[in-house]
GUDOZA-60690 format. One record per residue (C-alpha): y, z, x; residue in three letters; residue number from 0. Coordinates in Angstrom, 2 decimals, padded with zeros to 5 digits, always signed. Layout:
! residues N
+---------+---------+---------+-----+-----+
:       y :       z :       x :  aa :   i :
+---------+---------+---------+-----+-----+
:       Y :       Z :       X : ALA : NUM :
...
+---------+---------+---------+-----+-----+
***
This chain:
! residues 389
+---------+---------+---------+-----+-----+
:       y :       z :       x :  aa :   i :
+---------+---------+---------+-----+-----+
: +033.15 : -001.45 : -063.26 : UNK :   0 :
: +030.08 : +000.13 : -064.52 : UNK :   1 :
: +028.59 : +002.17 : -062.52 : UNK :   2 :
: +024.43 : +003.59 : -062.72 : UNK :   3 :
: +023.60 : +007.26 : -063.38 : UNK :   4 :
: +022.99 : +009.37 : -060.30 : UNK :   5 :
: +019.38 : +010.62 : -060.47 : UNK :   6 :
: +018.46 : +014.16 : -061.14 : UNK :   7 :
: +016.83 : +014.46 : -058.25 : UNK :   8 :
: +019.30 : +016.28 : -055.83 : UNK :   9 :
: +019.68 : +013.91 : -052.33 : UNK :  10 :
: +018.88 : +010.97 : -054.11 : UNK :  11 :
: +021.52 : +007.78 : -054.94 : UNK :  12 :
: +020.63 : +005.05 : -056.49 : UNK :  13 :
: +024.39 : +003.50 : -056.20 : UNK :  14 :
: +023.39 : +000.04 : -054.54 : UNK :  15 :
: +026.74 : -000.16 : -053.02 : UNK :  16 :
: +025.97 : +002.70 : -050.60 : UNK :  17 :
: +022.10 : +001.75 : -050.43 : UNK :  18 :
: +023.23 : -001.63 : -048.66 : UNK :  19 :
: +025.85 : +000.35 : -046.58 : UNK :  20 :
: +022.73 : +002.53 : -045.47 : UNK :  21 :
: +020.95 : -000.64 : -044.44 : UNK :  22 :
: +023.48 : -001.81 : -042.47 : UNK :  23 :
: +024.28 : +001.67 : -040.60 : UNK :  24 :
: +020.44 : +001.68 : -039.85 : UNK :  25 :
: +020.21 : -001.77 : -038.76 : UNK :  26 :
: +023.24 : -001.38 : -036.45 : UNK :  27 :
: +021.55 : +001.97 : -035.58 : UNK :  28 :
: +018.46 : +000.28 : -033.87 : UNK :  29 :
: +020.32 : -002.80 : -033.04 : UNK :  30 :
: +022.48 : -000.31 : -030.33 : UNK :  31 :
: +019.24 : +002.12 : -029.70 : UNK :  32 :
: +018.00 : -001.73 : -028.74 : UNK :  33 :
: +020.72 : -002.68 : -026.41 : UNK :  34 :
: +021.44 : +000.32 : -024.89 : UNK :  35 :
: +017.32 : +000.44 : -023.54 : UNK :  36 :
: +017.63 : -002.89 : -022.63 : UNK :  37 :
: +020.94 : -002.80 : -020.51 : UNK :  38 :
: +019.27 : +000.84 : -019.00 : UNK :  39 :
: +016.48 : -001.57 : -017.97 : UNK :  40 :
: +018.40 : -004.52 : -016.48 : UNK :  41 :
: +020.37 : -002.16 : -014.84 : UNK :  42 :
: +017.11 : -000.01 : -013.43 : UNK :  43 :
: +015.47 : -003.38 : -012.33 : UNK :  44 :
: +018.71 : -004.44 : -010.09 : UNK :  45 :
: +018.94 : -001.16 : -008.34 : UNK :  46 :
: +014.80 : -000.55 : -008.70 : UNK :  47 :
: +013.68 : -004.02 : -008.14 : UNK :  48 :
: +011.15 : -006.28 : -010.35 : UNK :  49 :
: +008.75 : -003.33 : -010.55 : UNK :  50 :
: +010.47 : -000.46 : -010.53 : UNK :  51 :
: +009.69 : +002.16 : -008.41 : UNK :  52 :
: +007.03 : +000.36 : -007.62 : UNK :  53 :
: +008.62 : -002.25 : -006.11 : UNK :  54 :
: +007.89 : -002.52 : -002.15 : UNK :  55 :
: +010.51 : -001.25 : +000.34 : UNK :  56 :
: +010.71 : -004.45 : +002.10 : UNK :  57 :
: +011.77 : -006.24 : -001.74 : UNK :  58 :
: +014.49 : -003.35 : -003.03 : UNK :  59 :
: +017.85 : -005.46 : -003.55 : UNK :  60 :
: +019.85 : -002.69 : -003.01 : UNK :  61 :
: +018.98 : +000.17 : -000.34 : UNK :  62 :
: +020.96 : +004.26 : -000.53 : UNK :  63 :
: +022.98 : +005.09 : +002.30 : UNK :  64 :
: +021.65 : +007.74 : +004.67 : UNK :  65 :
: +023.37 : +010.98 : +003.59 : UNK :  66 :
: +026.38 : +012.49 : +004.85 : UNK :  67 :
: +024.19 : +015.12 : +006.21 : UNK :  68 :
: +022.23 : +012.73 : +008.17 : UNK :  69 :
: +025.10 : +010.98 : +009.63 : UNK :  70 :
: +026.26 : +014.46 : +011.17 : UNK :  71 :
: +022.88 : +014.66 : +012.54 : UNK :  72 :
: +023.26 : +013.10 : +015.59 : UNK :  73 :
: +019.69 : +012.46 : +017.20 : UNK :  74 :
: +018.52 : +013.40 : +020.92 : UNK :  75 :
: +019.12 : +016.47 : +022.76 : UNK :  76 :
: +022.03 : +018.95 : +022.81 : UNK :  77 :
: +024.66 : +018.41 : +025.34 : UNK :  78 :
: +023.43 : +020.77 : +028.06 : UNK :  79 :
: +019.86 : +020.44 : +027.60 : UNK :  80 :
: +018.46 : +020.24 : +031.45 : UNK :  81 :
: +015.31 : +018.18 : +030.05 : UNK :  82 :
: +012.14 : +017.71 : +031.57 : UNK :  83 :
: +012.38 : +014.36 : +032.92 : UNK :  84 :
: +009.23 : +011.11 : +032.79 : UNK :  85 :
: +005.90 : +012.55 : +034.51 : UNK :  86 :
: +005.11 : +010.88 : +037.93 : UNK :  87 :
: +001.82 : +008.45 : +038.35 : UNK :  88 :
: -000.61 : +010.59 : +039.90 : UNK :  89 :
: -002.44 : +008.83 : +043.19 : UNK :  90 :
: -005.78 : +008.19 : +041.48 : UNK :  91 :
: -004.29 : +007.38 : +038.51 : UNK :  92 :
: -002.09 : +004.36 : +039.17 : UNK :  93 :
: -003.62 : +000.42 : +039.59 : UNK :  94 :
: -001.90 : -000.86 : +041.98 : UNK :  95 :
: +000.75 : +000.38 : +045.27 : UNK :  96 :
: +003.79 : -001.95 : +045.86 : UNK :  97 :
: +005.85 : -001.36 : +049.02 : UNK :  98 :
: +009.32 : -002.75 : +048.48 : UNK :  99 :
: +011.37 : -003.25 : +052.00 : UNK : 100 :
: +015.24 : -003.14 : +052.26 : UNK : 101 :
: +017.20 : -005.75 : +054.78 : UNK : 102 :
: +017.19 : -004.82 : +058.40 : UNK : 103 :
: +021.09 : -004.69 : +058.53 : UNK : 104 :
: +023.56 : -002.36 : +056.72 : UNK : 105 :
: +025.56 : -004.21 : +054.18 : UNK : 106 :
: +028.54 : -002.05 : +054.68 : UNK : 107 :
: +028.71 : -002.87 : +058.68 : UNK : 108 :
: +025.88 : -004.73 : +059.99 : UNK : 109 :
: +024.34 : -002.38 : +062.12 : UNK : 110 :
: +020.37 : -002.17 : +062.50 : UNK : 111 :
: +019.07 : +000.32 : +059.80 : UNK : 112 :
: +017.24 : +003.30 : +061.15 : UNK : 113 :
: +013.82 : +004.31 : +059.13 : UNK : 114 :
: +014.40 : +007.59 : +056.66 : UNK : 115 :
: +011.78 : +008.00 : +053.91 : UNK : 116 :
: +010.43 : +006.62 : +051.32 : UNK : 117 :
: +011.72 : +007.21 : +047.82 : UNK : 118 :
: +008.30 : +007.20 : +045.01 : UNK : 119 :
: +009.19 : +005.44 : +041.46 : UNK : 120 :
: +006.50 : +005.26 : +038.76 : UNK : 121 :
: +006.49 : +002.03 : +036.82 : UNK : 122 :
: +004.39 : +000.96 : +033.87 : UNK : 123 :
: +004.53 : -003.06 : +033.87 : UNK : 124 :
: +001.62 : -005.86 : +032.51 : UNK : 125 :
: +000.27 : -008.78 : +033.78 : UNK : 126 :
: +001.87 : -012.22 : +032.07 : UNK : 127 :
: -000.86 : -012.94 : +029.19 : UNK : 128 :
: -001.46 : -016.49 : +029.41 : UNK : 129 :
: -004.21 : -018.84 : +028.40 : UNK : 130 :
: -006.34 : -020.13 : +031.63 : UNK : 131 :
: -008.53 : -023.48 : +031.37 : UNK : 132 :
: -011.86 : -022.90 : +032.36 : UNK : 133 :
: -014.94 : -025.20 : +033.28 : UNK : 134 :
: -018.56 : -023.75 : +033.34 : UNK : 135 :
: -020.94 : -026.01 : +035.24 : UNK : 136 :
: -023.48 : -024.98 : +033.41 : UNK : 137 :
: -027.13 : -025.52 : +035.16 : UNK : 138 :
: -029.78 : -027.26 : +034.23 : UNK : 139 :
: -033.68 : -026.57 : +035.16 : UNK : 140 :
: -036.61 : -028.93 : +034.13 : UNK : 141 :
: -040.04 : -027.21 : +034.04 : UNK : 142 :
: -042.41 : -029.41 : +035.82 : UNK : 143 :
: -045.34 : -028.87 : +034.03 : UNK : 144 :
: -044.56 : -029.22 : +029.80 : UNK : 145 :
: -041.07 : -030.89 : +030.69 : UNK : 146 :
: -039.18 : -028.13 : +028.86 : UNK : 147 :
: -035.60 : -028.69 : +029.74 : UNK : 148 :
: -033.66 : -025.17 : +030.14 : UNK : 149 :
: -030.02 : -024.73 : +030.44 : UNK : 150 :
: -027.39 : -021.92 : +030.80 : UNK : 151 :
: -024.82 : -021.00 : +028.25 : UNK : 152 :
: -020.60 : -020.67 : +028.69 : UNK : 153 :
: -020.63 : -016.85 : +028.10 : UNK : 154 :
: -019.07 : -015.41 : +025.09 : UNK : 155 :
: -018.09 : -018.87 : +023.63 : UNK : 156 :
: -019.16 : -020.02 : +020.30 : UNK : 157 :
: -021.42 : -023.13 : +020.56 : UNK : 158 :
: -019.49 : -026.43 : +020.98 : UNK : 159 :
: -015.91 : -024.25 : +020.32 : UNK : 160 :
: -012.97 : -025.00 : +022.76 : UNK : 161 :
: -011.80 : -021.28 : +022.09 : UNK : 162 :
: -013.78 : -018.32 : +023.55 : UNK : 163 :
: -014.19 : -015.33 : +021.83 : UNK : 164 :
: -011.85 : -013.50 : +023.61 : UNK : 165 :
: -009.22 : -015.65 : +022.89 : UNK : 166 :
: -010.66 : -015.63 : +018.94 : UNK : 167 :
: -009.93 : -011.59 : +019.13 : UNK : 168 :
: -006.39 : -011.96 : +020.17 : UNK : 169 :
: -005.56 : -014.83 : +018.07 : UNK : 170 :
: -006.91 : -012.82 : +015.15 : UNK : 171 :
: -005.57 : -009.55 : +016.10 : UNK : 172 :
: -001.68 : -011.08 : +016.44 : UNK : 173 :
: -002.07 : -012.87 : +013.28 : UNK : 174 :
: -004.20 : -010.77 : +010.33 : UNK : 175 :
: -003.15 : -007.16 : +011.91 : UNK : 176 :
: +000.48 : -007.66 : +013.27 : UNK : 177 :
: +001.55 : -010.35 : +010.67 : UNK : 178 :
: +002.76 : -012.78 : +013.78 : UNK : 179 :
: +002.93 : -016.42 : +012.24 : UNK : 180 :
: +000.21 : -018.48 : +013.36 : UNK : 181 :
: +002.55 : -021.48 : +014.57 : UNK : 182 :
: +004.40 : -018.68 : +016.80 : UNK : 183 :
: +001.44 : -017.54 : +017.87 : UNK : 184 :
: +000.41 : -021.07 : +019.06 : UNK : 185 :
: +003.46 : -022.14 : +020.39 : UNK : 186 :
: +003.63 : -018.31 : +022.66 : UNK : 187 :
: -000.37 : -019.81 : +024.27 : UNK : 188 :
: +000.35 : -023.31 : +023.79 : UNK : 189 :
: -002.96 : -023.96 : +021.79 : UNK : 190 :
: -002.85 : -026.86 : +019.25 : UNK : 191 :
: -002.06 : -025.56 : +015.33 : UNK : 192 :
: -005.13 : -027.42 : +014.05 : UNK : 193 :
: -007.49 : -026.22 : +016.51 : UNK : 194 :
: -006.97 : -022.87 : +015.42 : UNK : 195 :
: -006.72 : -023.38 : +012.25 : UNK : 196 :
: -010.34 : -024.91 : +012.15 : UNK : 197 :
: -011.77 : -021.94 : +014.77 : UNK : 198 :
: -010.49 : -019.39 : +011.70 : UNK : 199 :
: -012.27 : -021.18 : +009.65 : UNK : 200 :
: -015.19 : -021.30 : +011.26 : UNK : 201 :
: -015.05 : -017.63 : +011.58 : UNK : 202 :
: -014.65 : -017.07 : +008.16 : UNK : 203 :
: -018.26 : -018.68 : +007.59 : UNK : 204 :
: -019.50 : -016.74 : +010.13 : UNK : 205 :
: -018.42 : -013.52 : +008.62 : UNK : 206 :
: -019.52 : -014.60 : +005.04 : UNK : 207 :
: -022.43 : -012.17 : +004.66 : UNK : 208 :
: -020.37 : -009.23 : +006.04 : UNK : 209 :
: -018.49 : -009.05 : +002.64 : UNK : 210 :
: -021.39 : -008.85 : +000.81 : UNK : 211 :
: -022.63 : -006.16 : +003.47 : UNK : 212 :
: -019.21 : -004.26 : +003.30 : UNK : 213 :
: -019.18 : -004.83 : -001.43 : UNK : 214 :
: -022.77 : -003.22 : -000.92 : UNK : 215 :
: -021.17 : +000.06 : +001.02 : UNK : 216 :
: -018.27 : +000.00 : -001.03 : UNK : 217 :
: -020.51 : +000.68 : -004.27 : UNK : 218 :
: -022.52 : +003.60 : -002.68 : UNK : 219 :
: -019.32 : +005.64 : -002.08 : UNK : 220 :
: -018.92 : +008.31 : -004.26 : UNK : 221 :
: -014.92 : +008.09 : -004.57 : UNK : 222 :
: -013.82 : +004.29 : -004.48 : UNK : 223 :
: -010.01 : +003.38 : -004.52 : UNK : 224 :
: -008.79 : -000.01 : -005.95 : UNK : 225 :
: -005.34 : -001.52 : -006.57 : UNK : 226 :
: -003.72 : -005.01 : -006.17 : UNK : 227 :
: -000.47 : -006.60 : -005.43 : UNK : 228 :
: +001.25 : -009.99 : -005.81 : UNK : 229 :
: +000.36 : -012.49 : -002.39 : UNK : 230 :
: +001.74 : -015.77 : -001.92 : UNK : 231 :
: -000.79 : -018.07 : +000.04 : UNK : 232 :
: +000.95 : -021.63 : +001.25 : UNK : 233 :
: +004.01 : -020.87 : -001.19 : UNK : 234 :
: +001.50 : -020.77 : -004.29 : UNK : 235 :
: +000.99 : -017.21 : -005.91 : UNK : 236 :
: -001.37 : -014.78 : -006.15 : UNK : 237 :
: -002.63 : -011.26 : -005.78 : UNK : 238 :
: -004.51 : -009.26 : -002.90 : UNK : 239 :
: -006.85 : -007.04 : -003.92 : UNK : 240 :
: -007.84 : -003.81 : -001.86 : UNK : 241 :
: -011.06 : -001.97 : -002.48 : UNK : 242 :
: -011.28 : +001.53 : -000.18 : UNK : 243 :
: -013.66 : +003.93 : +000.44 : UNK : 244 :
: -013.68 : +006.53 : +002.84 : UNK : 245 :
: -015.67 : +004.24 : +005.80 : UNK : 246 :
: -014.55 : +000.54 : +004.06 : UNK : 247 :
: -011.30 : -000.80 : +003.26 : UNK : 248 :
: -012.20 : -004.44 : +001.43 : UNK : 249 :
: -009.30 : -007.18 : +001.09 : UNK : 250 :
: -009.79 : -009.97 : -001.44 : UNK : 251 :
: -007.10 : -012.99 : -001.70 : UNK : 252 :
: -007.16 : -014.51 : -005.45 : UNK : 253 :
: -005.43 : -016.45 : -007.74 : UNK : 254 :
: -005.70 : -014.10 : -010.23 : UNK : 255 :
: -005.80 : -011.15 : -011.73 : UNK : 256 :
: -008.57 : -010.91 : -013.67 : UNK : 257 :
: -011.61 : -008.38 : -014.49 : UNK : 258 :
: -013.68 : -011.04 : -012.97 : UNK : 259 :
: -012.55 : -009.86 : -009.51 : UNK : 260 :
: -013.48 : -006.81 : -010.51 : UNK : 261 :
: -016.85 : -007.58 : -011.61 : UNK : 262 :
: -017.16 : -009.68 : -008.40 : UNK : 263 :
: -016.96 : -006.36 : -006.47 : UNK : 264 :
: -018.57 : -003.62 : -008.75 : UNK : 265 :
: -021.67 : -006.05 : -010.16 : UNK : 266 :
: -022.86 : -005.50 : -013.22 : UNK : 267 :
: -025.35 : -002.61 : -013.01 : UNK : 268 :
: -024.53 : +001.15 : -013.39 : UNK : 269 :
: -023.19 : +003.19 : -010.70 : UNK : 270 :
: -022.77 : +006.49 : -009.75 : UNK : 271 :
: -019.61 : +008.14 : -008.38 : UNK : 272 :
: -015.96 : +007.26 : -009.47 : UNK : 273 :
: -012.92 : +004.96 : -009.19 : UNK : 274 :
: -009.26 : +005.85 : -009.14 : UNK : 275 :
: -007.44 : +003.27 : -010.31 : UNK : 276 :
: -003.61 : +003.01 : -012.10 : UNK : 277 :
: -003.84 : +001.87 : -015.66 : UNK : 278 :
: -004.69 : -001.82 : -015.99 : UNK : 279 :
: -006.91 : -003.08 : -018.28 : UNK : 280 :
: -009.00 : -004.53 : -015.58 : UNK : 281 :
: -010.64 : -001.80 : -014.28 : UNK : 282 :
: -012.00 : -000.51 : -017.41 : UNK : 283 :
: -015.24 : -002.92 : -017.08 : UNK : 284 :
: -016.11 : -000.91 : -014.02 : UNK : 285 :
: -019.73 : +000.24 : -014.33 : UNK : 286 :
: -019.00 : +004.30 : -013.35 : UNK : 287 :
: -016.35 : +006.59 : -014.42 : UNK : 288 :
: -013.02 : +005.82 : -014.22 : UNK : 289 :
: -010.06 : +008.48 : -013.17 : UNK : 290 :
: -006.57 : +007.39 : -013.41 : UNK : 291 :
: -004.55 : +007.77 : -010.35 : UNK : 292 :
: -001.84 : +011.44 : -010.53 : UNK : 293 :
: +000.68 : +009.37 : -008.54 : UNK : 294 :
: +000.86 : +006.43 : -010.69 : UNK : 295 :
: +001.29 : +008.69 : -013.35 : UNK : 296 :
: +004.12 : +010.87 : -011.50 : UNK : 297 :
: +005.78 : +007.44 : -010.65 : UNK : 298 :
: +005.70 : +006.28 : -014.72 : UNK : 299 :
: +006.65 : +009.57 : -016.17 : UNK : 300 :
: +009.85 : +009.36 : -013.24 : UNK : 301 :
: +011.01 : +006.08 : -014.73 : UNK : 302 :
: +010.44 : +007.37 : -018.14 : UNK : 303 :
: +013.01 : +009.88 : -016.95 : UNK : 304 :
: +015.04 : +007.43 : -015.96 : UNK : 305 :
: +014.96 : +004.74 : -018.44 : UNK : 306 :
: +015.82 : +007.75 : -021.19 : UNK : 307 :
: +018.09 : +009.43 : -019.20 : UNK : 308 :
: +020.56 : +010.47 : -022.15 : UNK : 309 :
: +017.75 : +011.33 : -024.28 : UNK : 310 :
: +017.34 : +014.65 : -024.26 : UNK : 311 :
: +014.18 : +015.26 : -025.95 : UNK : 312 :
: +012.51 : +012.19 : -023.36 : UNK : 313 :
: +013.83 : +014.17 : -020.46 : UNK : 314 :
: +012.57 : +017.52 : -020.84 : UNK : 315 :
: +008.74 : +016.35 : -021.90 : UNK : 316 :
: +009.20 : +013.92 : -018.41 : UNK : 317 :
: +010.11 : +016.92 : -016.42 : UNK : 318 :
: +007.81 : +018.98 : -017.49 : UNK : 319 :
: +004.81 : +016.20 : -017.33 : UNK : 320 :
: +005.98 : +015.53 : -013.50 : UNK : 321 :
: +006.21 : +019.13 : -012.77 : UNK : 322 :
: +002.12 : +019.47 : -014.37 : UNK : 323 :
: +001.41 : +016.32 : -012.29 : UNK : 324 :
: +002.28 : +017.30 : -009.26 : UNK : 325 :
: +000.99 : +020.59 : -009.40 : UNK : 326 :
: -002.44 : +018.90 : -009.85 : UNK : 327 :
: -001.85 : +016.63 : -006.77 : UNK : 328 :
: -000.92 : +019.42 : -004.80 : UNK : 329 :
: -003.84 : +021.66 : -005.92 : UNK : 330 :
: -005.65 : +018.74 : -004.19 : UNK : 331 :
: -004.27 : +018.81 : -000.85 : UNK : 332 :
: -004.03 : +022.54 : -000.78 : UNK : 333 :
: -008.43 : +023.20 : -000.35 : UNK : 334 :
: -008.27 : +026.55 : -001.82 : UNK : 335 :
: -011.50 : +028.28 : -002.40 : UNK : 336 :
: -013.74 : +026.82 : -005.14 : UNK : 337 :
: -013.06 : +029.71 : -007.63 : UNK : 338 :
: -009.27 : +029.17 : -007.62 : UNK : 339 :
: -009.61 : +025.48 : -007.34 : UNK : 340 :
: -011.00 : +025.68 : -011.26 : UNK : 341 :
: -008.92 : +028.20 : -012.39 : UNK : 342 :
: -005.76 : +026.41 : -011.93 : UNK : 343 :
: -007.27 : +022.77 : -012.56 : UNK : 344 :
: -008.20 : +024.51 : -016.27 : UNK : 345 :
: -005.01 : +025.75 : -016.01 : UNK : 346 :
: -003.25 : +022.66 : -015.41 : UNK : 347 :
: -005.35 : +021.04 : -017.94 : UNK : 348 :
: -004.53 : +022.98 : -020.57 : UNK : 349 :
: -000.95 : +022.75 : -019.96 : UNK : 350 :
: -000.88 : +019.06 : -020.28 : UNK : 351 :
: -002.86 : +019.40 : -023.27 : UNK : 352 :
: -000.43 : +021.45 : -024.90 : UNK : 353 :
: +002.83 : +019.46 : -023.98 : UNK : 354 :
: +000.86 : +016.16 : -025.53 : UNK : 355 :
: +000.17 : +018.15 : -029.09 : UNK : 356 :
: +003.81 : +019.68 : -029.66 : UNK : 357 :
: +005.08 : +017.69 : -032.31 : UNK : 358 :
: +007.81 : +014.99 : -031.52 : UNK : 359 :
: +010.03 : +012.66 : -032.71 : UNK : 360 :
: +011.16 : +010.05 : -029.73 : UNK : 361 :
: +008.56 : +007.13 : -029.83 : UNK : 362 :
: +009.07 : +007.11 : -025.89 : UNK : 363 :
: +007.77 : +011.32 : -025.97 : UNK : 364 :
: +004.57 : +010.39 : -028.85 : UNK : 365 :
: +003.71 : +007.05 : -026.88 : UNK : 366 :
: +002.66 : +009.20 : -023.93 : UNK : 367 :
: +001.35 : +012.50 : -025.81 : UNK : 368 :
: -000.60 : +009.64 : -027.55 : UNK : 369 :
: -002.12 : +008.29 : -024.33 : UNK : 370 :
: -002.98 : +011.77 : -022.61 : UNK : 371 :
: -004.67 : +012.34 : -026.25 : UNK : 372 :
: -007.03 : +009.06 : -026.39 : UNK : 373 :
: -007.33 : +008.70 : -022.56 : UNK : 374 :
: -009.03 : +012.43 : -021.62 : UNK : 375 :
: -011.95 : +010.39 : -020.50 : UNK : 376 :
: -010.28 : +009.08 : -017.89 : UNK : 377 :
: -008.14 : +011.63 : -016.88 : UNK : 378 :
: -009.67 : +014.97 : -015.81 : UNK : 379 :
: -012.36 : +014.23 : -013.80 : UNK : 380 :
: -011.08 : +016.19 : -010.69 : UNK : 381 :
: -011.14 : +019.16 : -012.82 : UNK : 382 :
: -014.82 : +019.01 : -012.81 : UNK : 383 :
: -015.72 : +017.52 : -009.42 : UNK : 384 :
: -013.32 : +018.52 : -006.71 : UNK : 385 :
: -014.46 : +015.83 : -004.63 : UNK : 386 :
: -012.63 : +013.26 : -006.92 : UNK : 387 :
: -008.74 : +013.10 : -006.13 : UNK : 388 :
+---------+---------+---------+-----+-----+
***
């Protein structure tokens, strides 16, 4: 068979035979490269859960074994250890006295007990909480000269509500701060499930302009925080969105996930200050500067570690990105003086500079030196203002 003249170009063959063969090695190439990063990633996600290392404690399929170490470790004190013993109720500082008497007869022999002493035990025990029905008689006075009719009002009850306030706070406090379910809640004060259910939601009118009050102090802060998380509401999803400051910490139950929330929150007009936010989209419509959150980053560049972990090239730019990343966190929490606070946050920045303009040739290593690169905006504003974290 007839077969074409090599070129004269050294490294060059223009035999089609072994140009197809190439193909195929190349397309098999990928294909595995493929597989292999999505099998790394199945696997991740069953140990990891949905999101990773994200993913909340409470929703990790599988959770590590304490240590070996920490079985050894046997809790309490030594064998030995003389102690120090509970600390006796002082006599003006305990509520109530309870004398406790013994039968007049010995059980042993029945003979009449003689006194001896009196032995002092300090308790700490609570009243049964229970739910009492009360009726005001409210009074009624008639002025005898206009007619005016005057009456007196049940005392921290909301008008016509069967529930006083009191009750309200507990209710409120057992259900939206402890997580208790609302029917076990019910059934533990026998109060009827729709009852409450329309008392909440009379509440939440009445504290309708103290969101708008607490999205007003939320913008004035000069370092605002904001993330959200998946929420399921009456088996139907949807996300919870938390807006801190230093004095307000703003919840916000939606359907979705869009900038609009956002927007809802932040308004439309220029602000000063900053927001630390992870990386979605979302948050970019913010009107003030935006700094991306370290430990979102630290968390990513881990499970780019892990996701590459027999790359070698991927592992040693994620180590040493994590290593910069954390440096900066803990430059944070460590207050030093203002002089060596911008030393090493120019430092650190520089660093982090340099690892994202080495050349590279893992798309995993030049997706993130790429980011770094067109994201500096967003990125090193705790380098210039200390106050931002």
């Amino acid at each position: 068979m007839y077969q074409l003249a090599k070129s004269h170009h050294y490294g060059v063959n223009t035999c089609q035979q072994c140009l197809d063969k190439q193909r195929e090695i190349d397309r098999l190439t990928e294909e595995n490269q493929r597989l292999r990063a999505k099998l790394s990633q199945q696997k991740r996600k069953d140990q990891a859960g949905f999101f990773g290392s994200s993913t909340p404690s409470a929703q990790l399929p599988i959770k590590a074994n304490s240590t070996q170490d920490n079985h050894q470790q046997r809790g309490g004190a030594k064998p030995g250890h003389t102690g120090h013993g509970r600390t006796a109720h002082a006599a003006q500082e305990v509520d109530g006295v309870r004398a406790v008497s013994v039968e007049p007869l010995c059980p042993s022999c029945q003979a009449v007990l003689t006194a001896k002493d009196v032995r002092r035990r300090s308790v700490l025990d609570i009243d049964p909480v229970t739910v009492k029905r009360v009726l005001y008689r409210l009074e009624r006075k008639e002025c005898p000269c206009c007619g005016v009719v005057v009456a007196a009002t049940a005392p921290g009850v909301l008008p016509k509500s069967l529930l006083s306030n009191q009750l309200l706070t507990e209710i409120v406090d057992a259900h939206y701060m402890h997580g208790i379910p609302l029917g076990r809640v019910c059934a533990r004060w026998q109060l009827n499930y729709g009852t409450v259910i329309q008392a909440l939601h009379r509440l939440s009118g009445l504290f309708g302009p103290v969101m708008e009050e607490l999205k007003r102090d939320y913008r004035q802060a000069f370092v605002r925080h904001a993330d959200e998380t998946t929420w399921r509401t009456d088996g139907k999803s949807g996300y919870c969105w938390l807006f801190a400051s230093d004095s307000v910490s703003l919840h916000l139950y939606r359907d979705t996930r869009s900038a609009r929330v956002v927007e809802e929150v932040f308004g439309t007009a220029p602000l000063a200050g900053y927001l630390v936010v992870d990386r979605y989209v979302g948050y970019k419509r913010v009107p003030c500067h935006v700094q991306y959150c370290y430990a979102h980053l630290l968390r990513e560049m881990k499970d780019l570690q892990v996701a590459f972990a027999d790359e070698k090239e991927v592992g040693a730019y994620a180590e040493r990105m994590i290593e910069l990343l954390a440096q900066a966190m803990r430059l944070q929490s460590s207050r030093p003086a203002d002089v060596e606070y911008d030393r090493e946050a120019q430092r650190i920045r520089k660093e982090i500079a340099t690892a994202c303009d080495e050349p590279s040739h893992h798309l995993a290593v030049h997706r993130w030196q790429d980011f770094f690169v067109d994201e500096a905006d967003h990125l090193y504003h705790w380098v210039e203002d200390r106050r931002v974290p």
